[in-house]
N, C-alpha and C positions, 0 to 999 in steps of 0.2 A: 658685964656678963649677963646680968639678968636683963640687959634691950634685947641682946643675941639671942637669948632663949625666947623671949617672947618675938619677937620678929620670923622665926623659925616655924611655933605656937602658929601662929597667923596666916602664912603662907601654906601651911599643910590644911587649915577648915577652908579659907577664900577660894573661890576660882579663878583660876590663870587660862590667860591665852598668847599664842604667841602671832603675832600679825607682818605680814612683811609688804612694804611700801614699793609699788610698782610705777613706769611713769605709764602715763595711758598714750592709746594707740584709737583711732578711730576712720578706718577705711573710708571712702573716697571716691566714688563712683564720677567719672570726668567725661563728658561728651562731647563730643567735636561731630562738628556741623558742614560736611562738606559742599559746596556748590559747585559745578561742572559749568561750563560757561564755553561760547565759540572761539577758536584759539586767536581769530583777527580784531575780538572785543577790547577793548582796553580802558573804557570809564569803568563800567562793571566792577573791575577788580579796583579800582580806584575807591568804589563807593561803598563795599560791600563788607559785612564784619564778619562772615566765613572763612575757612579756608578756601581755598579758590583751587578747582584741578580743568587746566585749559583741555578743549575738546577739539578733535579735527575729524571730518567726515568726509570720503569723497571715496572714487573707484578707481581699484587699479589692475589692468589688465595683464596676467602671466601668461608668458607666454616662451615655452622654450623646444627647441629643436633637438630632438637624440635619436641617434641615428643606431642601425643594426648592421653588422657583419652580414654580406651576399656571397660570402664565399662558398657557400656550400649550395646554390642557387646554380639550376642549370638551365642554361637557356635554349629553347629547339625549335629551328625556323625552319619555314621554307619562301624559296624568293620567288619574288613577283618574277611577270614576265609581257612581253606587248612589243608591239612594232611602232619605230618612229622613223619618221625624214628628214632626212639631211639637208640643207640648202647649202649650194656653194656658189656665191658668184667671184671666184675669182678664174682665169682662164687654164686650170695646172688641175689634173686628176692625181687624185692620192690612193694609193694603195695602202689598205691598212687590215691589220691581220686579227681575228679572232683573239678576244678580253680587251680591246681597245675598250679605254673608260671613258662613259659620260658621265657629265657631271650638273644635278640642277643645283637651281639659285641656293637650297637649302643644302645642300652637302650630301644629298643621297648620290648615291654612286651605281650606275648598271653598266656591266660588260657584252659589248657585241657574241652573240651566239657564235658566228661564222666569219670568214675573213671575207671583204669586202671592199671595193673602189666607189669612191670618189669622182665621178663626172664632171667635166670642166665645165664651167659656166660663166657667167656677165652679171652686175650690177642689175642690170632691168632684166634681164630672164637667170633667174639662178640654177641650177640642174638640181633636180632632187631624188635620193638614193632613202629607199627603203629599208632597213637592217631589222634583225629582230635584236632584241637584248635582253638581258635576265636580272636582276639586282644581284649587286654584291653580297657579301653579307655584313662585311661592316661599312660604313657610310666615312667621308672624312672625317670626322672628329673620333673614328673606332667605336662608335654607338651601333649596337645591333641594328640592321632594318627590320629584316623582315615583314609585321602588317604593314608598316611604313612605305615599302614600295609599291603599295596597291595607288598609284598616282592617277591621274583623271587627265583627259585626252586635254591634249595644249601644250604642257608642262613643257616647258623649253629648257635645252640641256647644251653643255660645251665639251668638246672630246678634250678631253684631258692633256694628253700628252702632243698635240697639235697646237702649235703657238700661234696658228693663223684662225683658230678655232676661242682657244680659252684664253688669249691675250687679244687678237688685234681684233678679235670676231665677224670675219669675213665669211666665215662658215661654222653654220648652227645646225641646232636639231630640234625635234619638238614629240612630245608621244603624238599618236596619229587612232591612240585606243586607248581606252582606260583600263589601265595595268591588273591583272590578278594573279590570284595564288601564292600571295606572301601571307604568311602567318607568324607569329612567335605565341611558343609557348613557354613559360618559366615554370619549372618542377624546382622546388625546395620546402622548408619548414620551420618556422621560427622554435627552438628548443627550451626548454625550461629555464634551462644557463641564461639563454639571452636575455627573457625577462627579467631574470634577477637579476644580470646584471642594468639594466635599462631602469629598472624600479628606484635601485641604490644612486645608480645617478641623478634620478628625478630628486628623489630625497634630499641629496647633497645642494643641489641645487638651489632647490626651493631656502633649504636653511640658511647657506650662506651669503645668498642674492636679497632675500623679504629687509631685511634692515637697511641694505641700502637704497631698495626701492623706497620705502616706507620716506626714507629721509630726504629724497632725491623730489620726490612730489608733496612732500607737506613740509610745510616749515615750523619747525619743533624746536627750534633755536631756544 
């Protein structure tokens, strides 16, 4: 009883602290050292005690096609016009009537003004028949003429619908003046719609195609 009392005595004059045991912790600053190196090297990364990040350089050329709606594009011609000769040498005159079609080597297409014959003729003296013509307006493939029929004296032509003419070619034509008065003009306007739409396709484009290009000319294997 009297240790209790004096152990009590003792603790209330002494001083007390209370201490608590932590484990310790000491941060850690880690650098990594990286080297870039050309992606075809291969001792390099062999010999090297970095990290290693391979590199590839070269150029690649984009390059994409996007096209606009012409429907609202109006086209306004007018046709050429000129005189050419006929050559026939076979010995049969042909009568042939107003928009008989010639046809040159490139597909333009002009209709006789007027209705017109054909003069019989030979091999060694052929008859030659003067007609005037006008261009059509579309050519055979349906492509506008118009400035396109301004043709230059020579230009050799086959009547269309004459099979002794545009098959067996016994009789030809040729201009005999160089054609004028075809024009085209195109009245329309690209609208703000169009671009946006034209922009969002470029975009798409570009995003979904870059990776495969990328992968297709470097080897990143």
């Amino acid at each position: 009883m009297v240790g209790v009392i004096a152990w009590l005595i003792i603790s209330l004059i002494l001083p007390s602290a209370t201490i608590q045991i932590q484990t310790s912790e000491e941060n850690e600053t880690i650098i990594y050292n990286f080297r870039y190196y050309p992606g075809y090297e291969t001792k390099y990364l062999e010999e090297s005690r970095y990290l290693n990040i391979p590199y590839y350089t070269g150029k690649i050329d984009y390059q994409y096609t996007l096209t606009v709606s012409t429907a609202n594009i109006r086209h306004i011609t007018n046709p050429s016009q000129g005189q050419i000769k006929i050559y026939n040498t076979l010995p049969q005159s042909y009568s042939l009537v107003k928009n008989t079609r010639f046809v040159t080597s490139d597909n333009l297409v002009f209709k006789a003004v007027h209705d017109f014959t054909i003069q019989t003729g030979d091999e060694k003296d052929p008859s030659e028949t003067i007609v005037q013509v006008q261009a059509n307006e579309r050519d055979e493939d349906e492509q506008i003429i118009g400035v396109k029929g301004n043709i230059q004296i020579h230009t050799p032509m086959r009547i269309k619908n004459l099979n002794e003419s545009f098959y067996l070619k016994e009789i030809w034509a040729e201009s005999i003046e160089p054609f004028s008065g075809g024009s085209t003009q195109s009245i329309g306007s690209v609208t703000e719609k169009d671009i946006e739409i034209l922009s969002g396709k470029l975009v798409d484009q570009v995003y979904k195609q870059k990776l495969n290009t990328v992968a297709q000319y470097f080897n990143i294997a």
